[in-house]
Structures are given as C-alpha cells and as structure tokens.
N, C-alpha and C positions, 0 to 999 in steps of 0.2 A: 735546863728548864724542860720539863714534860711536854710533849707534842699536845695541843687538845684540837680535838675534830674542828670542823666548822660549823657556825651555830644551828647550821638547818638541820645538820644531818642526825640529831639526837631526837628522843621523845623530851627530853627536857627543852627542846630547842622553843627561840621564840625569834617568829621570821621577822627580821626586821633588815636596815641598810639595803646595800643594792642585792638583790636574790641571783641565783645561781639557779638557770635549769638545767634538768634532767633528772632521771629517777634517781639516781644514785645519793646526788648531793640532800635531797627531797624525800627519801623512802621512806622516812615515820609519817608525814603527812600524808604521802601519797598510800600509804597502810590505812590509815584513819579512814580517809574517802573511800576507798576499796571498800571498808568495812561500812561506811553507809549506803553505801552502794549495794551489799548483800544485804541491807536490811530492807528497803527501798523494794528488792526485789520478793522479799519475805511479804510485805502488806500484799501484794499482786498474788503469789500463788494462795495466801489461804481464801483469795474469792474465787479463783478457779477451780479447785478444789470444790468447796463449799455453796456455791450461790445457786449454778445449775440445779443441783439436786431440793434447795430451796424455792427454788422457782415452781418445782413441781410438788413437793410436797407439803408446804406449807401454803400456798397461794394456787393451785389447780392448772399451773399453766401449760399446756400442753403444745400449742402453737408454736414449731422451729419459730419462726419471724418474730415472735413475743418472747419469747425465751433469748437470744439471741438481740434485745433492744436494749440489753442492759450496759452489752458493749459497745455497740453503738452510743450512749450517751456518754458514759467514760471515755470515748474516742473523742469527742466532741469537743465535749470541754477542755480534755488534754490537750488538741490540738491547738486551738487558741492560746490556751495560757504556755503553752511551750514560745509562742512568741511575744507574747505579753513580758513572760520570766528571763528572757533572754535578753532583751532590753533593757528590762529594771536590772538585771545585775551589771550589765555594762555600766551602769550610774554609779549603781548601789551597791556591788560585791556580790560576789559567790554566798558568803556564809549568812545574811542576812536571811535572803530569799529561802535557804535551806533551814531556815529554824520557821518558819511560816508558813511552809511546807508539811510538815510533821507537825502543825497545829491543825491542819485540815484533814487530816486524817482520825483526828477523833470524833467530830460528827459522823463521819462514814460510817464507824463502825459503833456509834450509838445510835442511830438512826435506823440502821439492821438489826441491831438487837428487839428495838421494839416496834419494827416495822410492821402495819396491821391491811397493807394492800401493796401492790405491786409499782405503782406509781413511788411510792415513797423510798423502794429499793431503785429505783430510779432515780431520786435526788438525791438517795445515797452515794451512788457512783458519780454525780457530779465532783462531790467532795473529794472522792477518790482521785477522779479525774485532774483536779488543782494539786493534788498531794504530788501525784506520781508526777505532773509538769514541771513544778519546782524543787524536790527531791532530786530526783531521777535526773534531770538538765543542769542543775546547779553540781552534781557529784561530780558528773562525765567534765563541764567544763572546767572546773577545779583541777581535776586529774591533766587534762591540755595543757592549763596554764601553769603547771610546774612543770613537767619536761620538755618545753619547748618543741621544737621540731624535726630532729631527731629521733627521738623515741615516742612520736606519737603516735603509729600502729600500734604500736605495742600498749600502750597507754587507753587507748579507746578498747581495745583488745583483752586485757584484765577487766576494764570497767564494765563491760558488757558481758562477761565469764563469772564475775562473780557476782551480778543482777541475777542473770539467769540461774545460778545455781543457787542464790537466794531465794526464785521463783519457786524453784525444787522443793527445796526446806520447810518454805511457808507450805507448799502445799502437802507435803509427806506432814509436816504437824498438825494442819485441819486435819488430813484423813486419819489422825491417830486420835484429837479431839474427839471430832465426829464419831467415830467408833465407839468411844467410850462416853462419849456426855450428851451425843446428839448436836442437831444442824441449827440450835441459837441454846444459850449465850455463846458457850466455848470459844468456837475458831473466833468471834468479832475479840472477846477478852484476849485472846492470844495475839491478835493486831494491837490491840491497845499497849501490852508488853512490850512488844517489837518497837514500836510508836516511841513510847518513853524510852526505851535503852537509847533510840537512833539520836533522841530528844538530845539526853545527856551526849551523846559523844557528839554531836554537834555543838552545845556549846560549850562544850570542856574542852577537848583538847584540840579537835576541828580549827584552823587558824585560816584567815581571809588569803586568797590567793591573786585578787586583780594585779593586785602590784608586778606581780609576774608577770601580766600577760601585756601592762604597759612597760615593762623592760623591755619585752623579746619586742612590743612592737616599733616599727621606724618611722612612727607617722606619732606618736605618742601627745607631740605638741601641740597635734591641733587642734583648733578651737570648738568644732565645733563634729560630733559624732553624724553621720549620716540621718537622716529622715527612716522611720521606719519604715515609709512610705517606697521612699528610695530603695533600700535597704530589700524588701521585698520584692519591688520589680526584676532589682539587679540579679536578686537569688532566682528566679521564678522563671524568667522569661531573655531578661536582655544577654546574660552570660549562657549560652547556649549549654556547657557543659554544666555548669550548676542546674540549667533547668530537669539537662540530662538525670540529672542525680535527684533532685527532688521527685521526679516521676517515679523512678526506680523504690524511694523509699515509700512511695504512696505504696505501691503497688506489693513492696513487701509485706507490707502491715496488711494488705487484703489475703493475700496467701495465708498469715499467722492468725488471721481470723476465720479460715475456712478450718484450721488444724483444731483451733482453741471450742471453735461452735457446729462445726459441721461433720467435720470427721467420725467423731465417736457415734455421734447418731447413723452414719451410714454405714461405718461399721459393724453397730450393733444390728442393723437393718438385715445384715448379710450373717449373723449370726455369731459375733466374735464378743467374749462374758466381758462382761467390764472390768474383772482383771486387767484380760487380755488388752482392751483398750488401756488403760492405763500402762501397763507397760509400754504398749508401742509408742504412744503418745508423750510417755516419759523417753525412750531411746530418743526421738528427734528433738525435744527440751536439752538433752543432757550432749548430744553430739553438737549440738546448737551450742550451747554456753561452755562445754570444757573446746571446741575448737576455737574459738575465737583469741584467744591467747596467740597459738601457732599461726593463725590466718595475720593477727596484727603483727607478728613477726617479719613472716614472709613479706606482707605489705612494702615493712618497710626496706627491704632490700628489693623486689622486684617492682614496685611502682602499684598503684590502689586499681589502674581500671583494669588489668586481667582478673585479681581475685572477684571485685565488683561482678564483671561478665559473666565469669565463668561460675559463679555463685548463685545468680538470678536463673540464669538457663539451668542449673540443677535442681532450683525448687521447681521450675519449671516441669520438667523431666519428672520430679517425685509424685506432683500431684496427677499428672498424667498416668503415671504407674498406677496409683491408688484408684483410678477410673479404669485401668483396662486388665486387671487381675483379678483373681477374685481369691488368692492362694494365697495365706499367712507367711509363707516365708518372701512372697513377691512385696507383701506389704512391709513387713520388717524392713527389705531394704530400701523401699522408697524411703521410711521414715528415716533413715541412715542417709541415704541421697540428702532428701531435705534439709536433713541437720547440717550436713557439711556444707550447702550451698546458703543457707542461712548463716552459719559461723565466718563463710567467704565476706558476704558481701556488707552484711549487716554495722559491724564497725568500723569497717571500708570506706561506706557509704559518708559518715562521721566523718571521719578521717580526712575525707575528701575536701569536707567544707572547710574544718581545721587549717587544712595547708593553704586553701585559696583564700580566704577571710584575714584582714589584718586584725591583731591581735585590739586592740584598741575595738574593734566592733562585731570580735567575733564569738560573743557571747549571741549577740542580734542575728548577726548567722545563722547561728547553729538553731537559733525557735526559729526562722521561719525555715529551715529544714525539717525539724522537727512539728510544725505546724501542719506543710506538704504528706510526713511520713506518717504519722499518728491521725491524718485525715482519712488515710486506709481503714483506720478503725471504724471511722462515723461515718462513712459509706458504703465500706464494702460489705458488712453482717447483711443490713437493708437491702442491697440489691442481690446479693448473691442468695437471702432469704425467700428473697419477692421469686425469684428463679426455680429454688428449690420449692416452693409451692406450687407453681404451675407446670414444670417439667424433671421433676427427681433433683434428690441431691447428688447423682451421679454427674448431672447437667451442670453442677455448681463446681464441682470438681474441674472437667473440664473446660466451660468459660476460665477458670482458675490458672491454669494451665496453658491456655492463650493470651494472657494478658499478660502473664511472667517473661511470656516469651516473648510477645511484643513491647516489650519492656526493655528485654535484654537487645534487641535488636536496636533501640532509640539509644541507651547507652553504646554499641559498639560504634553507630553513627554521629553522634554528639558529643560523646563525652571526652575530652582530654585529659592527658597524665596528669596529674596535682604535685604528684611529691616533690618536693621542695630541689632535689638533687636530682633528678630526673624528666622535670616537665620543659618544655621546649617554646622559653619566652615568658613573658612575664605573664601575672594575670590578667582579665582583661578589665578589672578597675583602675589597675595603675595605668594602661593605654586607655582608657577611655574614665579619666577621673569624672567628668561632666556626669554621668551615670548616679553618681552618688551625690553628685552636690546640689546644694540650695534645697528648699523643702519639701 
C-alpha cells in the first residue's frame, strides 16, 4: 500500500483531528501566511512611498510636524486595535479577524483617492491603521501557532522578512506607478489589487490555526481566559521582564519613525538627491527585513535577550552615526548598522512574548505587546517633531539615539532569558497565577 503524507503537510490538506507542530508538518499553511504577510506589508510601502510627497503637493503642506501627523494617527489606532485584535482572536480565531482586516483597507484607499483636505488623509490612515492591526497580528500569530515552540524564532523571523520585503515591493510599485500615472489614483488602485489578491488567499486556501495553539497549550481546560484588564497589567508592569520588552518595542517603533519621517528631510538638508536618500533608506529596509530570518535562527539556539540587546544598542549606535557624520559613506553604514540591529531585535522582541505567554492567551499577549510597540508610532513623530521645530532635526536624531540606549540598558537590567530550553524557572504567571485571575 503506497505511503501517503500526513494530512497537514499537502496544499490539498485540510487541518483537522489532533494538529502536529512545526514547520515541516505545517509548510503549505505556514507558505500561505508567509504570503499574507508579504501582502500586508505591500499596502504599508505603497503610502510610504506615495503619501509624503502627497502631502506636499496636492495639499501645500510643508510643516515637518504636519507632514509627519499622518503617522502618528496610523500609530494610534494601530495601537489600540493591536489589543483589541488580539483578544478577539483568542475567542474567535486567527482567520476571521484577517478577512476583516483586508476589508478596512478599502476605505483607506478610497478615501485617498478622493481626498479634497488633509484631515481626511488622516481618517484615511485610521482605516489603514485597523487594517495593518488585524492583518499584520492575525498572520504573525497564525505562523506561532503552527510551529509551536521550537521553531519560533525562526517563525516570527520569516514573518517579519517577508512583511518587510513586502514593504519594499509595495513601495518600489508606487514609485513605478507614480512615475508614470502620477500621485492619485494609481498607487491607492494598486492597494486596492493587493487588498483583493490578500482577500482571496485568506479565504481560500488560509485555514484557521487556534486549534493549534490550544493543543500546544497545558492550561487549554480552563474555564475561563484572563481579563484583558489582567492581561495588560501582567504584560505591562507586574512581570518585570515583559515590561522589559514592551518598552524596548515602544521605543523601536520611535527610532522606525525618525528613519520613515525624519531622516530624509535631514538628509536632504545636508544636500544628499533623493535618489540617494532612497537608496540609503532602502539599504536599512532591506538589511532590516532579509536579516531577520538569520537573527530568528540564531535566537533560537542562542536564547532571545543577547540578539534583543545587542540589537537595540545598534540602532542606537546608527542614529547617533547619522547625527555625528556628515560623509555618505559614514551614512551608508549606519543605515547597515541600523538594519542589522533592527533585524536583531525586532522579531526577537515577538518571540519573547511567544515563549512567555500560554498558548491558550497568547493571542491577548502579543496586542498588548503590540499595543506598547506600535505606541512608538503615535508618540514618537509628535514629540520628536515638536523637537525638531524648536532645535534642528539633528536634535531629533540624537534625543533618538539616547533613548535606544536607555532602552537597551532597562532590557539588560530587567529582562530575562524566554526560550523555552534555556530560561531559568518558570514564568512568572505560573508562580504567581493570582496575577491573572478574577476580572
């Protein structure tokens, strides 16, 4: 009688009975999310690309701190519904949240198209902002809860290598758009493309993954899931090294907002074409998203907080570079720095909460991680803007540059090993289960 595979491991497969983790048994699903995940990151670069230059030339706006507001509101709302999304799929599943997801994203970019003041590309990226939270958090968790724990560097490590290089894509086809059709309709119609393909492979072949993540978990029976409320402190505050880690991701996402809003303008300040920006700007995108593969490797044999550290302190180091050079080759390699210490820590960061979180709640996890991280966005433009108006964006740089560091510093202090094969004791909800319980 002919050998046949096991059900999961085929594109014909349909996951059902008791699931098997890890990549191997998993790889056609674990392909699929991948690939929503590059689309996910596709809607993100064609406004990077495209919206700046929108802001000034269709709408007059010339004000860093008004230009610059747009991320800030996208931060905003991302943040929140990062915990809101996180929640609901612990009830409700991974793949629901992600088909509702990808419906918020076509206001965004019908609301841009016929956007007739500046406010309104601001409630544009609301929508954005709900898209990218349930999207983007539904993939990553998806992808956790078929490899168990084990291969989950590696796992958070693909999923954030092929957003980013999604990032890439979307924005190298705005600027191919824009060159030839102009800065509306095109790039928002080329979202809208994106939008639907992601549409279709979410509910075609995309298959629900909680069941997964209540196999791996040992607590599965119980009645009743933590309090968000709970749930939050415990991430936040009362587990010392999760708070650890939530800081760190605030503070990443304020560094990716100095690169995304403020770099090029200072750049350009000192005389470098917007080529040139775009390429430098592209090297630390591309060192950022093809290293995190290799970083979630490494994770998973050497333990999450040396790459974490040592990751933080190099964006640290890059933006510091970027304030005390004034020489293109000195810049090139900060953005190289930066890259590789963003690809360090960045799915690390993940990763972290992944291991510490029981599976059964670690959808709720990972938003109010993602809550703390994506909060970098809706504060840091704001203040680091309000700075750069009063004392140079050279001054934004380096505040930049002090706060990675002191960042990096509260993780070498706080934060504990995670990895499941390496950390030393249990976590500290299983000793201190009161933490989580009642409402």
């Amino acid at each position: 009688m002919p050998h046949r595979p096991p059900a999961c491991c085929g594109p014909r497969a349909v996951i059902t009975g008791e699931p098997r983790l890890g990549l191997g048994p998993n790889w056609w699903q674990f392909s699929i999310y991948t690939a929503v995940t590059l689309l996910v990151g596709m809607t993100i670069g064609v406004e990077r690309v495209s919206l700046p230059p929108l802001a000034h030339h269709a709408f007059g706006i010339t004000s860093v701190l008004y230009t610059v507001s747009f991320i800030s509101a996208f931060g905003a709302v991302k943040s929140a519904m990062n915990l809101v999304s996180g929640r609901l799929s612990d009830h409700h599943g991974r793949k629901a949240l992600l088909v509702v997801g990808w419906a918020f994203a076509v206001p965004y970019a019908v609301i841009v198209i016929f956007a007739d003041a500046w406010w309104q590309i601001l409630l544009a990226n609301l929508f954005l902002g709900v898209n990218q939270a349930l999207t983007w958090s539904m993939s990553v968790t998806a992808k956790i809860d078929l490899v168990g724990p084990e291969g989950r560097g590696l796992a958070v490590g693909i999923d954030e290598s092929a957003g980013y290089i999604g990032t890439g894509l979307g924005g190298l086809g705005a600027g191919l758009v824009v060159t030839s059709f102009g800065l509306r309709p095109a790039p928002y119609l080329l979202v809208l493309g994106v939008v639907a393909l992601g549409s279709l492979v979410t509910l075609g072949p995309a298959k629900e993954t909680l069941h997964f993540a209540h196999s791996e978990s040992k607590t599965a029976s119980r009645p009743e899931l933590p309090s968000l409320r709970r749930l939050g402190g415990y991430m936040s505050w009362r587990d010392r090294s999760m708070m650890a880690v939530c800081q760190a991701g605030f503070f990443n996402k304020v560094a990716d907002s100095l690169v995304a809003a403020f770099l090029p303008l200072y750049l350009a300040e000192r005389g470098m074409s917007l080529l040139g920006i775009g390429v430098l700007v592209g090297i630390y995108a591309w060192v950022w998203g093809a290293g995190q593969v290799l970083a979630g490797l490494i994770a998973d044999r050497i333990g999450r907080k040396i790459p974490i550290v040592l990751g933080t302190f190099l964006v640290s180091g890059g933006l510091a570079a970027f304030a005390s050079f004034s020489s293109w080759i000195w810049w090139h390699l900060a953005a190289i720095v930066m890259g590789a210490g963003m690809a360090l820590c960045y799915p690390n960061l993940m990763t972290a909460v992944g291991d510490t979180a029981d599976p059964s709640w670690r959808g709720g996890a990972l938003g109010v991680y993602r809550l703390w991280r994506d909060g970098g966005y809706a504060v840091g433009p704001l203040f680091l803007g309000a700075m750069a108006a009063f004392a140079g964006l050279a001054a934004s740089l380096w505040v930049g540059a002090a706060l990675l560091a002191i960042s990096g510093l509260g993780l070498v202090l706080a934060m504990k090993e995670t990895h499941p094969r390496l950390r030393v004791g249990s976590p500290e909800w299983v000793r201190h289960p009161d933490w989580l319980a009642g409402g």
